[in-house]
DOLUMFI-704673 format. One record per residue: x, y, z of N, C-alpha, C in turn. Coordinates in steps of 0.001 Angstrom, whole numbers, padded with zeros to 6 digits, always signed. Each point is the difference from the previous one (the first is absolute). Layout:
<atoms>
XYZXYZXYZ...
</atoms>
This chain:
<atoms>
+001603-004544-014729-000499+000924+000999-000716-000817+001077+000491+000261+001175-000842-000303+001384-001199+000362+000261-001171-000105+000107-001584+000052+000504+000234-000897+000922-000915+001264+001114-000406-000505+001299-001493-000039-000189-000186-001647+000650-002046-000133-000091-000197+000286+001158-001093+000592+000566-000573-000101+001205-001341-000400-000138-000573-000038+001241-001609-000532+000441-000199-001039-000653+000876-001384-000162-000373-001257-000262-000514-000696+000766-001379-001083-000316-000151-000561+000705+001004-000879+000947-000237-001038+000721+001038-000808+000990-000255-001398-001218-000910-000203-000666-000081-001195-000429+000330+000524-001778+000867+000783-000355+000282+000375-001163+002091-000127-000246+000355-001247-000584+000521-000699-000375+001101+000739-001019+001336-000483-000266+000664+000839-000714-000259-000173-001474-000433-001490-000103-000474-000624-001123-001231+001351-000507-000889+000203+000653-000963+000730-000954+000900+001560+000049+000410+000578+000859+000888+000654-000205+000471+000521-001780+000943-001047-000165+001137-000241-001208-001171+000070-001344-001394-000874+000638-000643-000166-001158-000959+001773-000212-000256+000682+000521-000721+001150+000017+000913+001156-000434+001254-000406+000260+001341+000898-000705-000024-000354-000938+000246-001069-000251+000091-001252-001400-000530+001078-001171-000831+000592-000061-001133+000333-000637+000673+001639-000988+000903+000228+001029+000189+001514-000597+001717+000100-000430+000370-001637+000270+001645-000188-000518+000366-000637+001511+001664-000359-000815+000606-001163+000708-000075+000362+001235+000217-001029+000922+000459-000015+001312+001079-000436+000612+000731+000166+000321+001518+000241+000201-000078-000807+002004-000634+000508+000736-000235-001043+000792-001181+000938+001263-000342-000777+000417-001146-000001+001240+000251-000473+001112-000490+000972+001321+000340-000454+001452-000551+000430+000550-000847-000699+000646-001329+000857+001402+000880-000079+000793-000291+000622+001273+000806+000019+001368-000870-000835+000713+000708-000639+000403-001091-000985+001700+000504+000376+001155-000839-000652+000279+000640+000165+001622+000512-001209+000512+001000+000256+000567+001131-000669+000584-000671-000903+000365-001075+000434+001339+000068-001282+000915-001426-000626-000633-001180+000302-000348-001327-000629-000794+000678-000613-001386+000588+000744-000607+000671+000098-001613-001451-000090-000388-000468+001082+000075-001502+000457-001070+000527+001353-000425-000857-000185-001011+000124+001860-000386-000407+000944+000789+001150+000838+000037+000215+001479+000376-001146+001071-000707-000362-000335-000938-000909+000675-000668+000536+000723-000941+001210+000166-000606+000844+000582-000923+001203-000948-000699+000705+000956-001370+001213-000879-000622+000228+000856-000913+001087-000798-000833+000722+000787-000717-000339-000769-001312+000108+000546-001106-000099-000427-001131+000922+000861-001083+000960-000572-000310+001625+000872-000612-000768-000391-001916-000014+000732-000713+000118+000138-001148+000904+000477-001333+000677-000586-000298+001463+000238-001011-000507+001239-000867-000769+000351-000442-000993+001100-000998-000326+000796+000668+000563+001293+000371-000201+001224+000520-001992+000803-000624+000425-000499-001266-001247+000336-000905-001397-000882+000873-000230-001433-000207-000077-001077+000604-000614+000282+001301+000816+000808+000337-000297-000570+002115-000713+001489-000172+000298+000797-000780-001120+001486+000857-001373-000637-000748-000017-000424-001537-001089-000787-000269-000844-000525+001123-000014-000930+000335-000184-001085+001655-000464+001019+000894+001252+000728+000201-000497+000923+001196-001198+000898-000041+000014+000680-001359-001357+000824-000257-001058-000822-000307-000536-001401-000152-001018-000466-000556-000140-000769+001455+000854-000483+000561-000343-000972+001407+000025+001202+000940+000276+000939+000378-000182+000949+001076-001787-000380+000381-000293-000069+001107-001031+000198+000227-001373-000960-000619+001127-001214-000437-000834-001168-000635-000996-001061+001539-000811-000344-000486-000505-000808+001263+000339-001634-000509+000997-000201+001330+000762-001505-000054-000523-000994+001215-000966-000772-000651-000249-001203+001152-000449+001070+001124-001078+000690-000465-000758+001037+001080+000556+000833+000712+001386+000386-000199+000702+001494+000067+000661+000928-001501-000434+001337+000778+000467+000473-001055+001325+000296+000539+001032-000554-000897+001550+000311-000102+000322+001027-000688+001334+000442+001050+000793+001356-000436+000890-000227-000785+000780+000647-001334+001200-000569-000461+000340+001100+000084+001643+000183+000040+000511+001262-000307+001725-000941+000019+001100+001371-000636+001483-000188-000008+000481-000182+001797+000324-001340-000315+000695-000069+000761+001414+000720+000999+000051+000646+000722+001211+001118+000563+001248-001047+000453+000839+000421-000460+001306-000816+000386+000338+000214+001898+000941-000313+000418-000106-000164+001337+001509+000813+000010-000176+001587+000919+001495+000533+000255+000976-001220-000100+001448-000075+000070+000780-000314+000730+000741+000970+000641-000207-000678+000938+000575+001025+001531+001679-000680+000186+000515-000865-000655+001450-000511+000587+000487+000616-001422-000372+001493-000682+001288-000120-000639+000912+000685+000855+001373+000595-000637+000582+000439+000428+000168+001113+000386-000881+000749-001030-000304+001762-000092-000451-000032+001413-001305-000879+000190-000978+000552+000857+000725-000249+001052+001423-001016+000740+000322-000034+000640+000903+001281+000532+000657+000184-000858+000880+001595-000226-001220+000891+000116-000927+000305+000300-000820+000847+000407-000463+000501+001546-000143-001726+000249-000141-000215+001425+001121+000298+000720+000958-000252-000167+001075+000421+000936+000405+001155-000439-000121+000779-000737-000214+001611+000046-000886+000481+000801-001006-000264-000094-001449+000483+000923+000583-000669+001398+000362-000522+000470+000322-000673+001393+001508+001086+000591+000564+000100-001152+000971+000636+000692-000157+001579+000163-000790+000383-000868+000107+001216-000331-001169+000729+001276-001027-000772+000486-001001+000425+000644+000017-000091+001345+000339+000906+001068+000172-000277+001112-001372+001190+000650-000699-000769+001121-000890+000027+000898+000667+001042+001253-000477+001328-000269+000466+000788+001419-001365+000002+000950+000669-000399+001615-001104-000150+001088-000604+001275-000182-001683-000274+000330-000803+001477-000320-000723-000157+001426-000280+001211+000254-000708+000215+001366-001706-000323-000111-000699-000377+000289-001309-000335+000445-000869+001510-001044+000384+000910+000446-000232+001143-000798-000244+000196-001170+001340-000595-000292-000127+000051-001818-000478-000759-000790-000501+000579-001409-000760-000278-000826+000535-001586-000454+001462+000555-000199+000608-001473-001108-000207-001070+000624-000225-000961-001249-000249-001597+000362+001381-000728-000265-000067-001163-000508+001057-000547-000753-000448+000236-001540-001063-000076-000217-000697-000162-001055+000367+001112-000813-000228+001299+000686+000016+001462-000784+001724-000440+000165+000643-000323+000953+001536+000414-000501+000605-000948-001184-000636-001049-000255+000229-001008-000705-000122+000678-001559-001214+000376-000155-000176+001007-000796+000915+001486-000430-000171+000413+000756+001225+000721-000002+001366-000070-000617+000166-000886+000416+001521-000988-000587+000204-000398-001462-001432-000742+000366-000180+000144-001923-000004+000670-000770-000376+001692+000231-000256+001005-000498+001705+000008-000552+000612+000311+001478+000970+000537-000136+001151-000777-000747-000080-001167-000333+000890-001157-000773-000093+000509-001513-001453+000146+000040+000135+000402-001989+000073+001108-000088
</atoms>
């Protein structure tokens, strides 16, 4: 299981990291984010744990632990959409074709927004 840390210090290391996980089962691997152009810490990372059991362990006892004079957040990590599958592509070009924009006079209420809406309504 993926845990995301937040509110790490900048001078808090992956090494103590691994070792403060260490504590509640294996560690499977560790990665702060830096920054590109300083390469210091971002102030966050990931810490992946093979033990589903394991990592909520960690997560409920380190939530809200004070690390090197912050208190850090842990929680499950959220996977990241993918937007290039194929479904979602076959979606988009439904919605593109299917939705056409009639000129509205100054008068009227509709936006693009409400007709956009609309459309959607009317698709499902």
């Amino acid at each position: 299981m993926k845990l995301l840390v937040r509110n790490l210090a900048i001078a808090t290391t992956e090494e103590k990291l691994i070792s403060l996980f260490s504590e509640y089962g294996k560690v499977q691997s560790c990665n702060l984010v830096l920054d590109n152009k300083t390469g210091k810490s971002k102030g966050f990372g990931f810490v992946e744990m093979p033990s589903p059991g394991e990592a909520k362990a960690a997560m409920k006892n380190l939530n809200a632990f004070k690390l090197a004079g912050n208190i850090i957040r842990v929680k499950r990590a959220e996977s990241k959409p993918d937007t290039t599958t194929d479904e979602t592509a076959q979606i988009l070009e439904k919605t593109e074709t299917s939705v056409q924009f009639k000129q509205t006079s100054r008068k009227s209420p509709a936006t693009k927004k409400a007709i956009l809406r609309r459309a959607y309504r009317e698709r499902d």
